[in-house]
C-alpha positions in Angstrom: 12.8 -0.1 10.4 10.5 -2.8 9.1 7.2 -2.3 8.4 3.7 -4.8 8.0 1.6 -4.4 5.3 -1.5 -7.0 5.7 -4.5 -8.2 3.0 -7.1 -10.4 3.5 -7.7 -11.2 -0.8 -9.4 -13.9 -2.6 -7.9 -17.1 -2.8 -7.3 -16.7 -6.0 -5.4 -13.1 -5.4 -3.7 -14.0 -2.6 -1.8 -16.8 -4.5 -0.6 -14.5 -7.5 0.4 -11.9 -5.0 2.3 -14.6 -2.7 3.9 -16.0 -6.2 5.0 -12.4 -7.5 6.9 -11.3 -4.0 8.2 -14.5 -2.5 11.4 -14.2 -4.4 10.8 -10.4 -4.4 14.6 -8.3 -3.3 12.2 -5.7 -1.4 10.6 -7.9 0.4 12.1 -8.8 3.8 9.2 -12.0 4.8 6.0 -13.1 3.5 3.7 -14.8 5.0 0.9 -16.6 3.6 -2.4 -18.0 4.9 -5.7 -19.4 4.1 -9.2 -19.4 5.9 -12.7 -18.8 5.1 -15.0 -15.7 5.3 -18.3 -15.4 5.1 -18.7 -11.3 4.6 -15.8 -9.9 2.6 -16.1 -12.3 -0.7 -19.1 -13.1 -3.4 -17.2 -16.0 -4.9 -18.6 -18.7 -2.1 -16.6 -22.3 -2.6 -18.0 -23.7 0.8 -22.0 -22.9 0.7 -22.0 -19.5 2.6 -18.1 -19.3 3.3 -15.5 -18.4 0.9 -12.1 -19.1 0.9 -9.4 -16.3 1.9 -5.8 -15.4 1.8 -4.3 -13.6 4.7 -1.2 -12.1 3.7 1.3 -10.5 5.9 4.3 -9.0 3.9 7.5 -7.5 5.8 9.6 -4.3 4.4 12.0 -1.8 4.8 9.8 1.3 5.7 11.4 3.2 2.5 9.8 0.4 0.1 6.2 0.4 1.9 4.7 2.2 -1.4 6.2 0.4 -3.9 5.4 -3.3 -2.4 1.7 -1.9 -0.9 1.3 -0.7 -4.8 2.3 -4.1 -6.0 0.2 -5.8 -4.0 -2.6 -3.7 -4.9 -2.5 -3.5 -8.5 -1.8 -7.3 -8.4 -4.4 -8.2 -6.6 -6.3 -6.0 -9.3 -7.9 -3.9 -6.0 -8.6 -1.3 -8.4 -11.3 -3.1 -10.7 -12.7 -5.4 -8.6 -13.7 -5.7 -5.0 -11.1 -9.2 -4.2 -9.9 -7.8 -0.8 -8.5 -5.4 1.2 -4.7 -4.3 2.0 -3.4 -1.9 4.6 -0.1 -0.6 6.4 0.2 -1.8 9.4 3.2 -1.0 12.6 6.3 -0.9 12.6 8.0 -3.9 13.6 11.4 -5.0 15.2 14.4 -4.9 13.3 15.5 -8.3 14.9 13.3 -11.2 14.4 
């Protein structure tokens, strides 16, 4: 069964973490967005706003750790304070 993980990172996180599992085997879809935010970030490109990336990645349940962990330690979430990630539902096998 598939399984979400989202993040809402940095700009500057997102992209490394979109660039290092696009081509990824594990990963089934990625998804990539940008927006602004004016609560989550310090870094503030538009006066009080600061620009985001909303990832939503797509895997096989069994590889959940390995890509969340990838995702997290790329996004260096363990030294700095550049987002958030989470497991999400389950989702449909058929898309």
């Amino acid at each position: 069964m598939l399984l979400e993980i989202g993040s809402m990172l940095s700009i500057d996180a997102g992209t490394k973490v979109f660039d290092k599992l696009k081509n990824h085997d594990k990963v089934q879809y990625i998804f990539h967005e940008t927006g602004r935010s004016d609560d989550l970030f310090d870094d503030k490109q538009f006066g009080e706003f600061g620009e985001a990336s909303i990832l939503t990645v797509l895997v096989d349940e069994t590889n959940k750790d390995e890509i969340f962990t990838e995702i997290f330690e790329t996004a260096n979430l363990h030294n700095s304070e550049t987002g958030i990630v989470f497991t999400g539902k389950q989702v449909s096998e058929q898309l």
